[in-house]
N, C-alpha and C positions, 0 to 999 in steps of 0.2 A: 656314527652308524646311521643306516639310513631308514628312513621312515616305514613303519608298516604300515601297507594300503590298503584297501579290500579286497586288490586284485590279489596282491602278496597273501592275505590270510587264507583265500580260496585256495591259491595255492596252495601251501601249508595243508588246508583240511585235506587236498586228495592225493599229500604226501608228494607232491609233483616238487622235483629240484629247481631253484631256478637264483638267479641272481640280484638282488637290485643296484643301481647307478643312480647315483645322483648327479646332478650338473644347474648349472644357474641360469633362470630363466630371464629371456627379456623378453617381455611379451610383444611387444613392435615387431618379435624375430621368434615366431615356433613353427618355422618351417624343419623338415626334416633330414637337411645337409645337416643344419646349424645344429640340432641335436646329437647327430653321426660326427660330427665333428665335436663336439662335447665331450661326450662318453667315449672316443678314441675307440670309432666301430668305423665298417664301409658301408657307405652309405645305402648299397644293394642288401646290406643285412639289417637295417634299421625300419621297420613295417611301420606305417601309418594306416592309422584306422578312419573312415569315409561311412560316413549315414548316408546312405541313397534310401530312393523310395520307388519300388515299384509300382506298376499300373493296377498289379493283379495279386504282387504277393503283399506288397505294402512294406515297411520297413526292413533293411538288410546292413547287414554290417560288412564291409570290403575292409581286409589288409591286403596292402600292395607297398613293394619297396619303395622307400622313399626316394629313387632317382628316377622311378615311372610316375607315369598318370593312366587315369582307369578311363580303359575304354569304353563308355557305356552300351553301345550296339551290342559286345561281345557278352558283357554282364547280362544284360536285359534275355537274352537268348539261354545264359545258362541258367538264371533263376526264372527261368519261363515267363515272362513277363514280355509284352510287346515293346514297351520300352521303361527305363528307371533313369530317376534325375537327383542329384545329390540335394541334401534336404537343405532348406536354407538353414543357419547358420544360428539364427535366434528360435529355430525350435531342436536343437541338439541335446541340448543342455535337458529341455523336458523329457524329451526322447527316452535319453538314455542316462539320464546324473550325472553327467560329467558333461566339463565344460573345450572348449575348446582349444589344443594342444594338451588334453589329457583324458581324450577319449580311448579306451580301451574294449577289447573285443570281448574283453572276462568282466561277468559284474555287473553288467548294464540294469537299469531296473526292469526292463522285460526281455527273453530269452529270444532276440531277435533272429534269426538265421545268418550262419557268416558267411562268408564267400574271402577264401585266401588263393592270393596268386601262387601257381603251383611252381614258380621260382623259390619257393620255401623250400621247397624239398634239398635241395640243393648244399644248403648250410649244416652245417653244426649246432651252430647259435644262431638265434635271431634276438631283437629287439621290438619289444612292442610299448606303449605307454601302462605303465602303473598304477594309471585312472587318475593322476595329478600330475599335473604340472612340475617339471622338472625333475622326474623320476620316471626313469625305464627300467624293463624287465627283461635280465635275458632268460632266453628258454631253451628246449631243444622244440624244434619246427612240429615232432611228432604229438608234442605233452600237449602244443598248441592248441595243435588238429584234433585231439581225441577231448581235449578238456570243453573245445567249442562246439564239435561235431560238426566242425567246417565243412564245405566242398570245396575240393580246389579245381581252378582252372587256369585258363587262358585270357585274362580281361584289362591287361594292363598293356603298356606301350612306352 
């Protein structure tokens, strides 16, 4: 059976349905095919989550499918911000408690604002990280939306 996370208990508390996935990590390889091919999902349905930093608003959290990259001009514009730049890599982990390939949009130690590509909408299911490594979460796009109080847009490519 697969582990409970903190993202999974939150879950749990606001009754939200969802699934967990486990699969084996290598850490040389947590990019987000290699995951989507793990857990036997499309890789358009597998979200990875991105610590940017804006100019103005300051810390934001982006999911976008894992077979896009974020465009930041388009991001920057809709979190109002002149422009936002992904956070380096060795301040993530302080950010938000989780490390890298098991950052999740649910959970973080501060209530960062999210920003999900509005390609979500689209699915049934998606995928997002568990807040550990080697464990995804599937959801419906909606529970995501309402559990983050995301905005969605247009910021990926």
């Amino acid at each position: 059976m697969a582990q409970k996370t903190n993202v999974a208990r939150i879950l749990d508390q606001k009754r939200i349905p969802y699934e967990l996935k486990e699969y084996s990590v290598d850490v040389a390889d947590l990019s987000a095919p290699t995951v989507a091919d793990k857990i036997g999902m499309p890789i358009a349905q597998v979200y990875k989550t991105l610590v940017v930093r804006g100019d103005k608003t300051g810390v934001l959290l982006v999911c976008i499918p894992g077979n896009l990259e974020l465009d930041l001009k388009s991001l920057a514009a809709l979190s109002e911000n002149k422009k936002v730049e992904v956070v380096p890599l060795k301040e993530v982990q302080a950010l938000t408690g989780y490390i890298r390939g098991g950052v999740s949009p649910i959970g973080t130690k501060k209530n960062y604002p999210v920003f999900i590509d509005e390609n979500v909408k689209q699915w049934e299911k998606i995928s997002i990280s568990a807040g550990v490594r080697g464990c995804q979460i599937l959801l419906h796009p909606d529970d995501l939306l309402q559990i983050t109080q995301a905005r969605c847009g247009s910021f990926s490519r």
